[in-house]
N, C-alpha and C positions, 0 to 999 in steps of 0.2 A: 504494500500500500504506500508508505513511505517512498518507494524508488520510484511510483507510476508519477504521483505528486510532484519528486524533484526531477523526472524527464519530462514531464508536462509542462512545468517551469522552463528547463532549458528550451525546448522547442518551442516556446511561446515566446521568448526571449530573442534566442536566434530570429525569427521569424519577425518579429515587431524592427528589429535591428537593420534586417534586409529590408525589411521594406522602408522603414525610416532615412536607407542611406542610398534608395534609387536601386538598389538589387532585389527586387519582390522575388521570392522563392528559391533564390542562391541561397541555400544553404550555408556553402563552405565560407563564403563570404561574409554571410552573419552572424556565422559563428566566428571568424575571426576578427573583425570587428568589436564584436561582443565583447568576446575577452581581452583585448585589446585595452577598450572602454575600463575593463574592471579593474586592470593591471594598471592605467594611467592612473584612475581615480584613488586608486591605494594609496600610491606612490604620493599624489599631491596631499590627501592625508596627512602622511607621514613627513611631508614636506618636503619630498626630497624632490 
């Protein structure tokens, strides 16, 4: 239940990401974006 929940998340995520950056349904591309996005925002967090 827990895992359906957190790949439902990323897929929606992914998915929201591509389409938000002009790749509707590129996956690979919303996925790397995605995480991209999470790795910068960390980063500026911690303020480096």
């Amino acid at each position: 239940r827990k895992l359906k929940e957190t790949m439902e998340y990323i897929c929606d995520s992914v998915s929201e990401t591509a389409r938000e950056y002009g790749v509707e349904g590129n996956y690979v591309d919303g996925a790397n974006i995605a995480g991209f996005k999470r790795v910068a925002d960390a980063m500026i967090a911690e303020g480096i």
